[in-house]
Structure formats: structure tokens, C-alpha cells
N, C-alpha and C positions, 0 to 999 in steps of 0.2 A: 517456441519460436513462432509458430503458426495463429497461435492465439494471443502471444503479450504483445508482439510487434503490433498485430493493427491494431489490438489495444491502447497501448501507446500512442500512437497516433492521433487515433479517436479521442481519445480521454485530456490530451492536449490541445486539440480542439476546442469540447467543449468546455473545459476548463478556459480557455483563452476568451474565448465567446460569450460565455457566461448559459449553458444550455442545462436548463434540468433533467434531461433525461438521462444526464450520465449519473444520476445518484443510485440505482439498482445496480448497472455496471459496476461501477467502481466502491460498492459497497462487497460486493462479490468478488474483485480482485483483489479488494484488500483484507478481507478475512482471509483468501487461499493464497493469496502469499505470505500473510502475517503466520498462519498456521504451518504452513512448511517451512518455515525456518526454526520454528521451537524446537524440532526436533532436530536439528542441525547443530541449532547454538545447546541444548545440551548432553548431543555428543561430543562435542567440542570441552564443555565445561566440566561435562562425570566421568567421561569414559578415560581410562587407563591409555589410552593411544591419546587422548588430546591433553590432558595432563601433562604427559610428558613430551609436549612441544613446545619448543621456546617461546613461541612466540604466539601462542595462545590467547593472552590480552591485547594483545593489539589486532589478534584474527577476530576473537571476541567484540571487541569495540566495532570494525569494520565490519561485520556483519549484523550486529545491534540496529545500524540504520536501518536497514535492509526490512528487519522486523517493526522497527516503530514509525517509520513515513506509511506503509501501507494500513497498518493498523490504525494511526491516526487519521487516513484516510477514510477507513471503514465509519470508523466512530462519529468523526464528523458530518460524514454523509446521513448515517444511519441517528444521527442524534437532528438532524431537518429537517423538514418533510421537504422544503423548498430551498436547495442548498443554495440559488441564486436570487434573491427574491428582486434585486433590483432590474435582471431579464427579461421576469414576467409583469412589471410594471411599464416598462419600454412598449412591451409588447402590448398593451391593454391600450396605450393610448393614440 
């Protein structure tokens, strides 16, 4: 709570903005959220208690996003050097 909230925030910003400095941040948020959830989703999937919950696929699926918006987030960040580049062109002239 301390750290995703103003996260959030921030990262909403400069996402809205178009700001490059969030690309370290939010490469960072989203490997350690992408990473905590691996082992959520397969407890969920191997363990003998999430097996036998009804409703397993559908907790599965809703929790899938959860792992692949931050991941995608990571990846995309970390595959730019300049996640915005039309920002820094704004900026130059």
C-alpha cells in the first residue's frame, strides 16, 4: 500500500504525460509484480488445495492479467531505451 499507491499515481502521470523517467520505475514494478504472482498462480494450478476448488479457472484467468499487464509493462519499458520518444522531441524544440 505504501509503495504501489503513490506508485500508481506517478506512473499514471507520467504515462499520461508522456515522461521518460518512468521507464526504471516501472520496469521495476513490473518484474516484482509479474514475479509475485508466479507463485500464486501455481499454487493455485499444482497444489492439491487449488485443484480441488471449483472455480479454479476462472480464479486462474482473473489473476492471469494481473501477471501479464505488469510483465508486459516491464518488457516494453525495458525493450526502449526511450519509451516516449515523441516527449523528448517536444522538448528539444
Amino acid at each position: 500500500m505504501l509503495l504501489q499507491l503513490p506508485f500508481f499515481f506517478a506512473a499514471t502521470y507520467a504515462y499520461v504525460a508522456g515522461k521518460n523517467w518512468i521507464r526504471a520505475p516501472a520496469i521495476a514494478y513490473g518484474a516484482h509484480a509479474a514475479t509475485t504472482l508466479v507463485p500464486i498462480l501455481a499454487e493455485l494450478a499444482l497444489s492439491a488445495a487449488g485443484r480441488a476448488n471449483p472455480r479454479r479457472t476462472e480464479l486462474l484467468a482473473i489473476y492471469s492479467i494481473y501477471l501479464a499487464m505488469p510483465l508486459a509493462i516491464a518488457l516494453s519499458m525495458a525493450g526502449s531505451r526511450i519509451p516516449f520518444p515523441s516527449a523528448r522531441k517536444k522538448k528539444e524544440c
